[in-house]
C-alpha positions in Angstrom: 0.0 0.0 0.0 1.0 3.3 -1.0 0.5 6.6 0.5 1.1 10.2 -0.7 2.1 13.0 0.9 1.3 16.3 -0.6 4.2 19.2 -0.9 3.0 22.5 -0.1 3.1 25.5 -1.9 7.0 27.2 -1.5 5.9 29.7 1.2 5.2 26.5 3.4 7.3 23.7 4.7 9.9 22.6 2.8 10.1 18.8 1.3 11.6 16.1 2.9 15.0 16.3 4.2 16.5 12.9 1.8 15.5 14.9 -1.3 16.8 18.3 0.0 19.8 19.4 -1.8 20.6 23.0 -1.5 23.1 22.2 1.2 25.2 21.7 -2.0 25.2 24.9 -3.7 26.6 25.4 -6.6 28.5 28.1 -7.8 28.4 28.4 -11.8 25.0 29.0 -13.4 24.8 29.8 -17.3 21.0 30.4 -16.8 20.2 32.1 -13.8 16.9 32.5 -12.1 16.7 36.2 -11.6 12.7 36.9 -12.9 9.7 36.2 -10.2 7.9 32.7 -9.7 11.2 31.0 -10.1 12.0 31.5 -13.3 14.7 33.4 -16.0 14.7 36.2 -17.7 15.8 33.9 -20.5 19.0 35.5 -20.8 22.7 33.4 -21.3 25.0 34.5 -18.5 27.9 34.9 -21.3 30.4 37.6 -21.2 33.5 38.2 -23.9 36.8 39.2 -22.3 39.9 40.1 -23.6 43.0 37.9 -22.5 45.5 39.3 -24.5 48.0 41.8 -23.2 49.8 45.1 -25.1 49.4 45.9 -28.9 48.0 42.1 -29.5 44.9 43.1 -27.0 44.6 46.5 -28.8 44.4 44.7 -32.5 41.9 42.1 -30.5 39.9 44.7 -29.7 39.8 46.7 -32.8 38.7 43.5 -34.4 35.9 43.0 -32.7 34.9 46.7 -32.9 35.0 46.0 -36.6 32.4 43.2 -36.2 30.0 45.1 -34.1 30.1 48.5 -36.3 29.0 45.7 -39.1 25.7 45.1 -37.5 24.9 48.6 -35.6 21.4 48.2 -35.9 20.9 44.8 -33.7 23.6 46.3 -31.0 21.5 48.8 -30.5 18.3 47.0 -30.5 19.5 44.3 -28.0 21.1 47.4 -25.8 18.1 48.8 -22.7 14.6 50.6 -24.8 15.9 54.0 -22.2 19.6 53.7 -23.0 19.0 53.5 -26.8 16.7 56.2 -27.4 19.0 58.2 -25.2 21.7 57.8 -27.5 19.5 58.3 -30.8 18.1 61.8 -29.7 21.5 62.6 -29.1 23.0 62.1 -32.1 19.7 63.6 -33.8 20.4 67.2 -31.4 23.5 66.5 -32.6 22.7 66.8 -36.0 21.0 70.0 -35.4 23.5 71.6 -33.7 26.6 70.4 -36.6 23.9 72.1 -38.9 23.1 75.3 -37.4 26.8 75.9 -37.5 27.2 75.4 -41.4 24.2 77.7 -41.5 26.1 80.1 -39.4 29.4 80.1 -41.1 27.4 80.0 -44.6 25.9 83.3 -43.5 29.2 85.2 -42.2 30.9 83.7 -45.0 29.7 86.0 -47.9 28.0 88.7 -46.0 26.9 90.6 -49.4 24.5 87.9 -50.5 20.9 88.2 -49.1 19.8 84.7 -48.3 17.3 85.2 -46.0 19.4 83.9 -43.2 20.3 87.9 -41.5 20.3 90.9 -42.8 22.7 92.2 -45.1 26.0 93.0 -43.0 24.3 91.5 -40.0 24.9 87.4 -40.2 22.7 85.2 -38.2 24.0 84.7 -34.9 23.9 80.7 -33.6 20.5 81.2 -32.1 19.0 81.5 -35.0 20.9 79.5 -36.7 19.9 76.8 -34.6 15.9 77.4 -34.9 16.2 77.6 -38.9 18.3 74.4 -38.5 15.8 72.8 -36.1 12.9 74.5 -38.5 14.4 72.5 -41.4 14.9 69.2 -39.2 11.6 68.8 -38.2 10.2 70.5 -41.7 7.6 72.4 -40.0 8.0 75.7 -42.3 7.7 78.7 -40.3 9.7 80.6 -43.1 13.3 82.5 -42.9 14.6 84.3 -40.3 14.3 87.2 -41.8 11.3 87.0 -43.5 12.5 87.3 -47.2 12.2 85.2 -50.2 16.5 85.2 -50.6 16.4 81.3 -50.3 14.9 81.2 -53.8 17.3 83.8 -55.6 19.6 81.7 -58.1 22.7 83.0 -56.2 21.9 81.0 -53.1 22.0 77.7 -54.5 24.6 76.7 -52.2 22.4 77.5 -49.4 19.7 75.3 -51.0 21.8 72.4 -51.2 23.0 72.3 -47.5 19.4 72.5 -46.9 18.8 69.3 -48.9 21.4 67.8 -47.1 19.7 68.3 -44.0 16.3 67.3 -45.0 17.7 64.1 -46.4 19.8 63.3 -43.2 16.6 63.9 -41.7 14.4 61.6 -43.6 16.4 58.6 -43.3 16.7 59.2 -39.6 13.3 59.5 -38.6 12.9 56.1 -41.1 15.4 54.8 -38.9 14.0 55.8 -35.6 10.5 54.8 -35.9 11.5 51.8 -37.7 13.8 50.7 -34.5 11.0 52.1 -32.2 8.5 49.1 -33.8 11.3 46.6 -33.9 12.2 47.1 -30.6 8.4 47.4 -28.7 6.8 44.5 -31.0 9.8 42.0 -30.4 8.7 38.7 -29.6 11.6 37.9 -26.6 9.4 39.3 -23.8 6.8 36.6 -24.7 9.1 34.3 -23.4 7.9 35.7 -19.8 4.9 33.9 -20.1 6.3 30.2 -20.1 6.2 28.6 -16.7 8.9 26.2 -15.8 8.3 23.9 -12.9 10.6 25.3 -10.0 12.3 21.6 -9.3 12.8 19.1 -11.9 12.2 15.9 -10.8 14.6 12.5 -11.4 12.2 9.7 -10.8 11.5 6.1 -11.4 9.5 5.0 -14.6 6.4 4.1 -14.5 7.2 1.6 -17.9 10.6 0.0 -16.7 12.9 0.6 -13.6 15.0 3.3 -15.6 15.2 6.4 -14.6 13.8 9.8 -16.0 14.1 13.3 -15.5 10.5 15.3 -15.6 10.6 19.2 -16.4 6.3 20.9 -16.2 6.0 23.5 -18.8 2.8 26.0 -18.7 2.2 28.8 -21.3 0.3 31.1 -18.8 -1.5 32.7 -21.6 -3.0 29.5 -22.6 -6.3 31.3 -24.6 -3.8 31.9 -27.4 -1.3 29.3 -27.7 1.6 28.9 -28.9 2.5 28.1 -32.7 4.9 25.1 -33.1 6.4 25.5 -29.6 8.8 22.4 -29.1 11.3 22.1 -26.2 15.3 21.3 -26.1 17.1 20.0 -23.1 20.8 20.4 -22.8 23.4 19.5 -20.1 26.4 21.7 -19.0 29.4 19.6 -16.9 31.4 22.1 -14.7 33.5 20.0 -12.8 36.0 20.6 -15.5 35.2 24.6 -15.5 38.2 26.2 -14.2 40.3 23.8 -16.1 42.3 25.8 -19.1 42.6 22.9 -21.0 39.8 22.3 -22.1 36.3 24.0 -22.6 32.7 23.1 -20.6 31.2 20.4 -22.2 27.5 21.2 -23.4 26.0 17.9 -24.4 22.4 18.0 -25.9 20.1 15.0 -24.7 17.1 12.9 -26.7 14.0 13.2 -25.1 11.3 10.7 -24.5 8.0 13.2 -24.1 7.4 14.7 -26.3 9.4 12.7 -29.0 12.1 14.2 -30.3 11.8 12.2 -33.9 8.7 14.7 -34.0 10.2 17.9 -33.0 9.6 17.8 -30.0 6.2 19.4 -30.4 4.4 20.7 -27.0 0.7 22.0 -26.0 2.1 24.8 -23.7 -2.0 25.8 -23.3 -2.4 23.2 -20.5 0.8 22.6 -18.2 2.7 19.5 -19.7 5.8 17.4 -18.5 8.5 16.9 -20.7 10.4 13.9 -20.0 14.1 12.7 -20.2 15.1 9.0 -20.1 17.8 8.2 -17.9 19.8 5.4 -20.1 23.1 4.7 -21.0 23.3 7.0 -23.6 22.0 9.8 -21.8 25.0 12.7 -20.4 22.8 12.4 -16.7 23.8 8.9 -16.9 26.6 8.3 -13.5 28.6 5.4 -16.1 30.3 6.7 -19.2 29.0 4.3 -22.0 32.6 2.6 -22.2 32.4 1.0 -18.6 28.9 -0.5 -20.3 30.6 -2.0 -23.8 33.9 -3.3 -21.3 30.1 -4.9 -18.9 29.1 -6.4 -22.2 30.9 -6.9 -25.6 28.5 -7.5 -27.4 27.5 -3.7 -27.3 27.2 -2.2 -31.0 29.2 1.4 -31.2 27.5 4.4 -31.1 29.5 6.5 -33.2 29.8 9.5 -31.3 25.6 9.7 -32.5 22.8 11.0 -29.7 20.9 7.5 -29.0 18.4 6.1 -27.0 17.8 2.4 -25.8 14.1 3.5 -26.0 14.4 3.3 -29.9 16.2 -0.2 -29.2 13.2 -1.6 -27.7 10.6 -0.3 -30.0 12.7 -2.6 -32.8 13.5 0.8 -34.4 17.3 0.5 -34.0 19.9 -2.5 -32.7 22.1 -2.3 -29.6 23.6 -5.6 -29.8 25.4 -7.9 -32.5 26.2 -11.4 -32.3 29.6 -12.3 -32.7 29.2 -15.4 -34.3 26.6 -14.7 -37.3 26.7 -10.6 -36.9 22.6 -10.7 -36.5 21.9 -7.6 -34.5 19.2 -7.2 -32.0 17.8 -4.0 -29.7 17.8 -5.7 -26.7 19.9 -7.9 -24.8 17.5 -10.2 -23.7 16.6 -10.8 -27.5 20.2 -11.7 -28.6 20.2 -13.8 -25.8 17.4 -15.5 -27.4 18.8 -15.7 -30.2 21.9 -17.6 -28.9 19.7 -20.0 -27.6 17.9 -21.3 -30.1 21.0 -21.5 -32.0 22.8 -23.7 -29.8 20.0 -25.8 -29.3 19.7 -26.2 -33.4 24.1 -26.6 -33.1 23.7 -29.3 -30.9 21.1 -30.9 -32.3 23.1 -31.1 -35.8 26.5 -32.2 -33.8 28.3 -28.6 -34.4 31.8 -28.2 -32.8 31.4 -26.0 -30.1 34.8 -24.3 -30.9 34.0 -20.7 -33.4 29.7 -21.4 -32.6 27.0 -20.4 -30.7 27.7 -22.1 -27.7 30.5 -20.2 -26.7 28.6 -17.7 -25.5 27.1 -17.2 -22.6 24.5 -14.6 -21.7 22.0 -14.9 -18.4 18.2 -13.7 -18.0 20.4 -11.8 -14.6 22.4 -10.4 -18.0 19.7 -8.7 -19.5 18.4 -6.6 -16.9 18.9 -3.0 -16.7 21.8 -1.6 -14.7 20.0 1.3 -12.7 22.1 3.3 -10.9 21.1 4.5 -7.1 20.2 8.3 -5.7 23.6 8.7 -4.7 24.9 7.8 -7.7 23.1 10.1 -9.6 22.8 12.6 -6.8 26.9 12.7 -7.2 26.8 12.9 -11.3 24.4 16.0 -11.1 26.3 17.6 -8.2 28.5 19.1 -11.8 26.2 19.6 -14.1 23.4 21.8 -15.5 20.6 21.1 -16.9 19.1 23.9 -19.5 15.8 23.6 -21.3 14.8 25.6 -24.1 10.9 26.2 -25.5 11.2 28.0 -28.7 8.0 28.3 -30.5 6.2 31.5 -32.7 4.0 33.6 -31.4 0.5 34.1 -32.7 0.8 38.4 -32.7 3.3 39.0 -34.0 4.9 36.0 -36.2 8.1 36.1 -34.7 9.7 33.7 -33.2 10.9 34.0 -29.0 12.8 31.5 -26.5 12.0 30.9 -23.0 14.7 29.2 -20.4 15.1 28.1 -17.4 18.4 25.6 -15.3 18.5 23.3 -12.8 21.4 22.7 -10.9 21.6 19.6 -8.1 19.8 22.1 -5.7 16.8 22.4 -7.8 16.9 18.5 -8.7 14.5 16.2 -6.7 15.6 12.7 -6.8 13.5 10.1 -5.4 9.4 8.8 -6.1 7.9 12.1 -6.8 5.2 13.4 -9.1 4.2 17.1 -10.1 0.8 18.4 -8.2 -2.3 18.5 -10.0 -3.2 21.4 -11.2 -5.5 21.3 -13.6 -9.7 21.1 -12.6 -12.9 22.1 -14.4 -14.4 25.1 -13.9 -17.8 26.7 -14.9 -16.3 28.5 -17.8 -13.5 25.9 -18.5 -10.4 24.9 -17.5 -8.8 26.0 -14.3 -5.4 25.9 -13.8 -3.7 26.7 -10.2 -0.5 28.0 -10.6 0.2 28.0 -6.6 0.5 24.3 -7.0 2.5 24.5 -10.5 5.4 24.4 -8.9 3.5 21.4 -6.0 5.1 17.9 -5.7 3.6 15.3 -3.9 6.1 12.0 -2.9 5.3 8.8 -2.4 6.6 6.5 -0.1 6.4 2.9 0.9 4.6 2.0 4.4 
């Protein structure tokens, strides 16, 4: 008999002490959890440094200059919606002020000409050179400063043409500026804000098999319009190796089980779902490397450096195992095993030497089981890593395509016979979904 005990919402008691793990804290984060209701503001914590030293760090530098002068526009647009608009009606004053100056100058350069800037011997001062520059800028027309006609006599046409000049400047700014204004308040990245991720991710047994899997809830909060092709990625960081100059942090991406990744991985965000990760021999979370399991059995076919799954093994869609007598493969163990014995029971029917046949090898039903590792075997193999998922999908205003992300790190890893909280219950005008017990787990123990 099996009883459950509910977790209560996170301003309540914590859960049980054997599944508590933010005694170990860990230190390096490349998502980190900075946004209310536990989750991310779906931002990378990468940084690029310089490690050079003298003129090599100066040419460094000027290189990477180059690069970002080469796309301007998306510097800017990533940069804060305050800091950038800051810097754009500076350089449009700026503008303004570089142009009342020509004017000026203009003016006090041939005095005897009547422009209609000032008077004749009497050049425009700045202050009015700055309205008429500001008058042309913004194209409102109030006329010269002087009220005369002079801009149209043939002898000012050099006047005229630093007048087009602004106007033209001026034109492609403002197209500029108000098309950065719509990029930048109808992006899609702040519809990321709206995915949910459950606050712990939970490492539990299968409800299939004895394996292993790690379970991730995912809830769209504005469920009455969903999400267009929204499909989820899970990848694992290892940082045991981080402050080693050798070699870079690994990031290994993992198969996943639900939804099935030979279907992109599609999701229904509009109800809160659980996307699931199988713990197999193959899989990064795993605490054995796949070498200590082909020197356990060598019968073991090579992966080839490829992302696998046993799950695709035993659903027939792929072999993990090859006889070595007759090279007939088979997904499973327990089916090559089968395999061997019905062959040596046909060898030694027909008086085969058992020397180079069938009989030579020998595989037990104990063989075929599943080598599932225990919690503190896997409680010691996630102590180093990090575990990212990604929901990318399109959203429905705007066509444009957004990312929502959220880690888990040993200390947000449960590890043990849990399941997620319901959640979900009918209402009189629909589905109600609680989000105080999202983030609920309930355990269950043995009596």
């Amino acid at each position: 008999e099996e009883a459950a005990t509910i977790c209560s919402p996170p301003s309540r008691s914590p859960p049980p002490s054997e599944n508590d793990n933010t005694s170990e804290t860990s230190s390096y984060r490349l998502v980190r959890r900075n946004f209310p209701h536990y989750q991310s503001k779906n931002r990378l914590a990468i940084q690029n440094i310089y490690c050079s030293e003298g003129t090599r760090n100066s040419l460094l530098l000027q290189k990477w200059r180059t690069l970002f002068a080469k796309d301007m526009y998306h510097v800017l647009l990533r940069k804060p919606t305050a800091f950038t608009l800051l810097i754009l009606i500076s350089i449009w004053t700026a503008l303004i002020l570089i142009f009342a100056l020509v004017y000026m100058l203009f003016d006090r350069f041939d005095s005897a000409k009547n422009c209609g800037l000032g008077n004749l011997g009497h050049p425009i001062g700045y202050a009015g050179a700055f309205a008429f520059s500001l008058e042309t800028c913004t194209t409102v027309g109030y006329g010269l400063p002087n009220s005369t006609n002079g801009f149209f006599e043939p002898e000012c046409g050099c006047l005229q043409f630093i007048i087009f000049l602004q106007m033209l400047g001026s034109m492609i700014f403002n197209a500029f500026f108000l098309a950065f204004l719509f990029a930048r308040i109808a992006r899609p990245e702040p519809r990321g804000a709206q995915l949910l991720f459950s606050n712990k991710a939970i490492v539990r047994r299968s409800s299939i098999n004895s394996t292993w899997e790690l379970c991730i809830r995912i809830f769209d909060t504005d469920a009455s319009l969903g999400i267009v092709e929204s499909n989820v990625r899970i990848y694992v960081m290892d940082w045991s190796k981080s402050d080693t100059a050798e070699q870079d942090v690994p990031i290994s991406p993992v198969r996943i089980s639900t939804p099935n990744d030979e279907v992109n991985n599609l999701l229904n965000t509009s109800m809160p779902c659980v996307s699931i990760h199988t713990i197999d021999t193959f899989s990064p979370l795993y605490p054995h490397d796949s070498d200590a399991v082909r020197k356990r059995c060598p019968y073991f076919v090579e992966d080839s450096g490829l992302m696998l799954r046993e799950a695709d093994a035993v659903a027939a869609s792929r072999d993990n195992y090859e006889c070595p007598i007759c090279g007939e493969t088979y997904g499973t163990l327990n089916r090559l095993r089968k395999h061997v014995e019905y062959n040596v029971f046909l060898e030694k029917e027909s008086g085969v030497p058992r020397e180079g046949s069938h009989q030579t090898i020998h595989i037990t039903p104990e063989d075929c089981r599943p080598a599932t590792p225990t919690k503190e075997q896997l409680r010691r193999k996630l102590q180093h890593l990090e575990i990212v998922c990604v929901v990318e999908g399109i959203d429905q205003l705007t066509a444009g395509s957004f990312q929502a992300l959220q880690s888990y790190r040993l200390e947000n890893i449960i590890i043990g016979d849990a399941r997620f909280q319901h959640c979900v219950k009918m209402g009189k005008d629909g589905v109600i979904v609680d989000l105080e017990n999202f983030h609920g787990v309930r355990y269950e123990k043995e009596q």
